[in-house]
C-alpha positions in Angstrom: -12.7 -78.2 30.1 -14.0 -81.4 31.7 -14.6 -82.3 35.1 -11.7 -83.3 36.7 -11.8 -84.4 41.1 -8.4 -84.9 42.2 -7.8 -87.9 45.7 -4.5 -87.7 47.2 -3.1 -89.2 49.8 -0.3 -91.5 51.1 0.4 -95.2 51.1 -2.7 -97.5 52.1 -4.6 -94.1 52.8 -7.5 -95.5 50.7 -7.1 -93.0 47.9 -7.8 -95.6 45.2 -10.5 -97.4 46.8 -12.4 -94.0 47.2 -11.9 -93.0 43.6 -13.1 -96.7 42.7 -16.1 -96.3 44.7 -16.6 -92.6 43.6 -16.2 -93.7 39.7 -18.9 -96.7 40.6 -21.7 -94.3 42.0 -21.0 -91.6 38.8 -21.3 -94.3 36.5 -22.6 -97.6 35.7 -19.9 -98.5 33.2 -16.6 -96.7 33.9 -13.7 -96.7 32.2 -10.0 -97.3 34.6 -7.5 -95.6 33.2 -4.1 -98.1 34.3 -1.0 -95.7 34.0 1.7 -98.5 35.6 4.0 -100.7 33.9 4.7 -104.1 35.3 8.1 -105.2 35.1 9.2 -108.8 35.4 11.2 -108.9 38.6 8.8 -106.7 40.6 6.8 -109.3 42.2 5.1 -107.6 44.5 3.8 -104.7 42.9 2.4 -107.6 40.1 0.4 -108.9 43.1 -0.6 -105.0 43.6 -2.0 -104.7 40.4 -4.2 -107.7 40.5 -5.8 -107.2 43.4 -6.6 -103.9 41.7 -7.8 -105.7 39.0 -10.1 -108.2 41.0 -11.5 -105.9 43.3 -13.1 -103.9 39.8 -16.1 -105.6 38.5 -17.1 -106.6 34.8 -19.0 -103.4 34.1 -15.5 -101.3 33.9 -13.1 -101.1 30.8 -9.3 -101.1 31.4 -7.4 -99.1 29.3 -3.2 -99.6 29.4 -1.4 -96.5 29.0 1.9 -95.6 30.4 2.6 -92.2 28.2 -0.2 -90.9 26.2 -3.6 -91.3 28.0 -4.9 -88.8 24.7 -4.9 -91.5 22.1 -7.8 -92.8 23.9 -10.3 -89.8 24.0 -12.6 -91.4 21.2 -12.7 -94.1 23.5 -13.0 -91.5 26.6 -15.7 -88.5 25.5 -18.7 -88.8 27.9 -17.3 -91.3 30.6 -16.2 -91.2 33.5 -12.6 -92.3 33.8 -10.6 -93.3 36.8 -7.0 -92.2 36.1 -4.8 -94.5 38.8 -2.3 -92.7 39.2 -0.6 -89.9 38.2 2.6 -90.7 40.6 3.5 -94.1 38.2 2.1 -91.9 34.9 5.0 -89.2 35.7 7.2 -92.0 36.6 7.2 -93.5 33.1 8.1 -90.0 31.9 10.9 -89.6 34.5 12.6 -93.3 33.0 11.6 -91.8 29.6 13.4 -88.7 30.1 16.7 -91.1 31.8 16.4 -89.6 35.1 16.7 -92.8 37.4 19.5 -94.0 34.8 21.6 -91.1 35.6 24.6 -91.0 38.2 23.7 -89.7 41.8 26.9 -89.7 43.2 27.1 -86.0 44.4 26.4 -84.8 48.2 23.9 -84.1 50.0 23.7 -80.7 48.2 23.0 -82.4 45.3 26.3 -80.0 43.8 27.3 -82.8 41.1 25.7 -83.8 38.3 22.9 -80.9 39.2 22.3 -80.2 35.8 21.3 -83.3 33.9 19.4 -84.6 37.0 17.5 -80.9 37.1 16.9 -81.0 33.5 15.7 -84.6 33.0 13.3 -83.4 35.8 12.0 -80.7 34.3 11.5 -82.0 30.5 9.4 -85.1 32.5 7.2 -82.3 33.8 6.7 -80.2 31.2 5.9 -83.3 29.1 3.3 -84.6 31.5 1.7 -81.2 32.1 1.4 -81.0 28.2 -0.4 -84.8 27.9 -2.6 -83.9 30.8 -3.9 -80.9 28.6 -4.4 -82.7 25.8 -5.9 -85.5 27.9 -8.7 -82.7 29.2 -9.9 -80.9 26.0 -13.1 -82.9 25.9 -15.6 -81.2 27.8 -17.9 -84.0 28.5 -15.3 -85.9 30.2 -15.1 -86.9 33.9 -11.8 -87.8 35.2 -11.6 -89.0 39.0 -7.3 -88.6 39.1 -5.4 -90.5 42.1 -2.1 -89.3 43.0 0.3 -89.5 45.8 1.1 -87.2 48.5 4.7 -88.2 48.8 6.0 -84.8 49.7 4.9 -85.7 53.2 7.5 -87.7 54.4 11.0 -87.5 55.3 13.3 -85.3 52.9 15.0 -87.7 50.5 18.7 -89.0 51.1 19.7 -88.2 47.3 19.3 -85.7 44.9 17.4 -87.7 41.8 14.4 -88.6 44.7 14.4 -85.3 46.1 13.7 -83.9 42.1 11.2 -86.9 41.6 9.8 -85.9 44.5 9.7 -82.0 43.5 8.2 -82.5 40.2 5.3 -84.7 41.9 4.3 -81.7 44.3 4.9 -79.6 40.8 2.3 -81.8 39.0 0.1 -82.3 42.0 -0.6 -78.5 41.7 -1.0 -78.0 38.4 -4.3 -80.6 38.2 -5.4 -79.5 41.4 -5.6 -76.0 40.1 -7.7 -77.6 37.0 -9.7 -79.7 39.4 -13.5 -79.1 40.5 -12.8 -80.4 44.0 -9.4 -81.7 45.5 -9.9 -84.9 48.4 -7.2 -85.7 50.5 -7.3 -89.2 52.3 -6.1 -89.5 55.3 -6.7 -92.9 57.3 -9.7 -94.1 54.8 -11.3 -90.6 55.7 -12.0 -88.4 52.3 -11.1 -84.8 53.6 -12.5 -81.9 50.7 -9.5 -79.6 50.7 -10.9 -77.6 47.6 -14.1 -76.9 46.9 -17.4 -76.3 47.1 -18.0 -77.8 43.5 -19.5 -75.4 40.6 -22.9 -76.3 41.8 -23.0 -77.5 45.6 -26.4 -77.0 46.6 -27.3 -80.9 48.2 -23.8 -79.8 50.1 -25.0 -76.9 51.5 -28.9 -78.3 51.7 -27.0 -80.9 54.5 -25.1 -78.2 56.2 -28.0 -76.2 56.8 -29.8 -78.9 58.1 -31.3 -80.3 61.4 -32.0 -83.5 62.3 -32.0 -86.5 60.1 -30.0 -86.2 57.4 -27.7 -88.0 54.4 -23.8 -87.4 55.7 -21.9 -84.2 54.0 -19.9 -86.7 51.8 -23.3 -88.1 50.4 -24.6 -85.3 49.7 -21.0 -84.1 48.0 -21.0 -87.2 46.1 -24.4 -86.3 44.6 -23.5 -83.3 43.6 -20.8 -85.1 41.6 -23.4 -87.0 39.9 -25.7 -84.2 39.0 -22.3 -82.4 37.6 -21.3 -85.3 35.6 -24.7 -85.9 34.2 -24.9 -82.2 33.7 -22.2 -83.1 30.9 -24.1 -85.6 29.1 -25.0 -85.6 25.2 -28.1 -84.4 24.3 -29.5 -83.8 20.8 -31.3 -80.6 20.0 -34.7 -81.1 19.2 -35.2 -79.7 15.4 -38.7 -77.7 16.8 -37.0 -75.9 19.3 -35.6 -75.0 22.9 -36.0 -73.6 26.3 -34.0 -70.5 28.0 -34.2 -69.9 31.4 -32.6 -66.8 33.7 -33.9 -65.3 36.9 -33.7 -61.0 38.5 -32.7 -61.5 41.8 -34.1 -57.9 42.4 -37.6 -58.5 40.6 -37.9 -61.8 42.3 -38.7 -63.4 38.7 -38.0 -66.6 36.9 -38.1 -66.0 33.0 -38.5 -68.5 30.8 -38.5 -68.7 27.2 -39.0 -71.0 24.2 -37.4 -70.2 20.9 -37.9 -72.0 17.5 -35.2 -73.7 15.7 -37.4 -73.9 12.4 -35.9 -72.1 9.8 -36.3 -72.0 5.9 -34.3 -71.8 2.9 -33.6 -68.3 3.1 -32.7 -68.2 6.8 -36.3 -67.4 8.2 -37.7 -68.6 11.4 -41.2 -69.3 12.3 -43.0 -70.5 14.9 -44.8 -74.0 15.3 -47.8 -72.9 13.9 -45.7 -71.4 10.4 -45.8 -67.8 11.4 -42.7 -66.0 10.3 -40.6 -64.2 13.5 -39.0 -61.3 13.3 -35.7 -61.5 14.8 -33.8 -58.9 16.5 -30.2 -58.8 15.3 -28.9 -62.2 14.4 -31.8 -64.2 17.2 -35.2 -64.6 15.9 -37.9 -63.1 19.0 -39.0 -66.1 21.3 -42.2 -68.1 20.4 -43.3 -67.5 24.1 -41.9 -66.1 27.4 -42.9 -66.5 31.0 -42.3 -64.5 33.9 -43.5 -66.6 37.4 -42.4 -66.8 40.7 -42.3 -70.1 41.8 -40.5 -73.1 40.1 -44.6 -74.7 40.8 -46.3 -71.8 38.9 -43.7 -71.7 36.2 -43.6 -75.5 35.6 -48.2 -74.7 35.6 -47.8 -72.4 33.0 -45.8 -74.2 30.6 -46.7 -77.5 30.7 -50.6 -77.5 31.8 -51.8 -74.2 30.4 -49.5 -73.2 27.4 -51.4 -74.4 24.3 -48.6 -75.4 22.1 -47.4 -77.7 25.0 -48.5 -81.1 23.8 -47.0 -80.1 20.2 -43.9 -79.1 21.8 -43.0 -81.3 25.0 -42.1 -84.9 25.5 -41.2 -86.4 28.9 -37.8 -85.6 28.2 -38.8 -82.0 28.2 -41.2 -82.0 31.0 -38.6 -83.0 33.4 -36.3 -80.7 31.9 -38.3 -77.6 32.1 -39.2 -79.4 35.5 -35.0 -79.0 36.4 -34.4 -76.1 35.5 -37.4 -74.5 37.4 -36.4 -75.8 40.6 -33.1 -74.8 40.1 -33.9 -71.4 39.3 -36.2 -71.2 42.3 -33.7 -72.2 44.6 -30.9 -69.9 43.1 -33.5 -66.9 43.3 -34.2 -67.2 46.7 -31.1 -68.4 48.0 -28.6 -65.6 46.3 -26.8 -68.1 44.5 -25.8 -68.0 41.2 -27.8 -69.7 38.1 -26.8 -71.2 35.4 -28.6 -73.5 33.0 -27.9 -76.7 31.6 
């Protein structure tokens, strides 16, 4: 599943101004996702819109979609994409589905016309909750999703709101229990209700911290960008690749590098054309290192190892260079590893 970061909030609580800023630092060229129709005699709201559209800059795309954000994923896979906002996107399924074109002339128990109202409701939702999967089956996608917290306020005078307003709590949940992190606004003030992120260590680097130091929501918005460029392409280099893991009760990073050159019969061999024997259905690595330190590690492989300047590119070197930091700090900090 992608990445998906979730900013609710209420009227003017500078939800979409956050996610605009947030989509900015992730990407140089991000994609806004507009999910609002305009319609003729709403004046206003058209005034709404292109503010929205002035304050973006020339590096972002606009894509119009009222229903079916999904027909877009070509256009989507490894971007990040500003979704603005779900509340109008479950709307247009709500008019789709007739519900605001249906009588509300029942009391305040909502007794008459219960059932159409409830089921028009319900089909919306389902609906929307489908698209939204569909929407997130690219993994490499980054989606920063505004929506309204309009369940908030004061309980609704008639029945159709009060179901709107159901099925938007409904929704609400069901991509905040998808999302990586969850930020309620509140006055222009990003508040992280869920979290930490899969991999928060700048976070927790500034909690544990004295003295100078960037802010906690710097530090969580940098661990936004490592996760979204965690999700990135990359093209497997046809000599091979690198596997790393740490013991947590040896104290050891282990690293490996394993051959991906293979002849017509399905044999591997090493750089230098010696055939591998392979245990099960993996072929043995070329070479393995067990070190300590992310700095004796990073010494082995790329100053001492012999094959290194056959092997390694700058590309590789900070990659190796990563991942043994990473697995340093994850060793001696009891956190969990996992490699990119």
């Amino acid at each position: 599943m992608p990445t998906v970061y979730l900013v609710s909030g209420g009227a003017r609580s500078g939800k979409s101004g956050y996610a605009q800023s947030l989509c900015e630092y992730l990407s140089p060229e991000p994609i806004y996702l507009a999910t609002s129709k305009v319609f003729d005699n709403d004046d206003d709201f058209a005034k709404r819109v292109e503010k929205h559209r002035g304050d973006r800059g020339e590096q972002w795309t606009t894509i119009e979609e009222p229903l079916e954000p999904s027909k877009y994923l070509e256009e989507m896979k490894g971007r990040v994409v500003l979704v603005d906002c779900c509340t109008l996107w479950l709307t247009n399924y709500m008019m789709e589905e007739g519900l605001f074109s249906l009588d509300d002339d029942g009391d305040d128990k909502g007794t008459k016309k219960d059932g159409p109202v409830q089921d028009a409701a319900e089909r919306a939702l389902r609906k929307i909750e489908e698209e939204f999967d569909k929407m997130t089956q690219p993994w490499n996608c980054t989606y920063v999703m505004v929506t309204n917290e309009i369940g908030s306020g004061t309980h609704a005078h008639d029945h159709t709101t009060r179901k709107f307003v159901d099925a938007q709590g409904w929704f609400n949940q069901y991509v905040a229990k998808r999302a990586e992190a969850v930020v309620h606004m509140v006055c222009g003030v990003p508040n992280v209700v869920k979290g930490p992120l899969s991999k928060p260590s700048l976070s927790n680097a500034v909690r544990a911290s004295v003295g100078a130091a960037p802010t906690l929501e710097e530090a969580q918005r940098a661990d936004m960008l490592d996760h979204y460029l965690s999700k990135r392409d990359i093209a497997m280099d046809p000599k091979g690749y690198f596997k790393f893991r740490i013991d947590t009760e040896k104290k050891i990073i282990f690293a490996s590098y394993h051959s991906c050159i293979m002849n017509d019969k399905g044999e591997f061999f090493d750089l230098e054309g010696n055939r591998l024997r392979c245990h099960g259905k993996s072929p043995e690595p070329v070479k393995v290192w067990e070190c300590r330190t992310a700095k004796e590690l990073t010494t082995e492989i790329l100053e001492k190892w012999e094959m290194a300047p056959k092997v390694m590119n700058v590309g590789h070197g900070g990659y190796v260079g990563r991942e043994a930091q990473k697995a340093e700090d994850a060793l001696y900090s009891g956190k969990q590893y996992r490699q990119d």
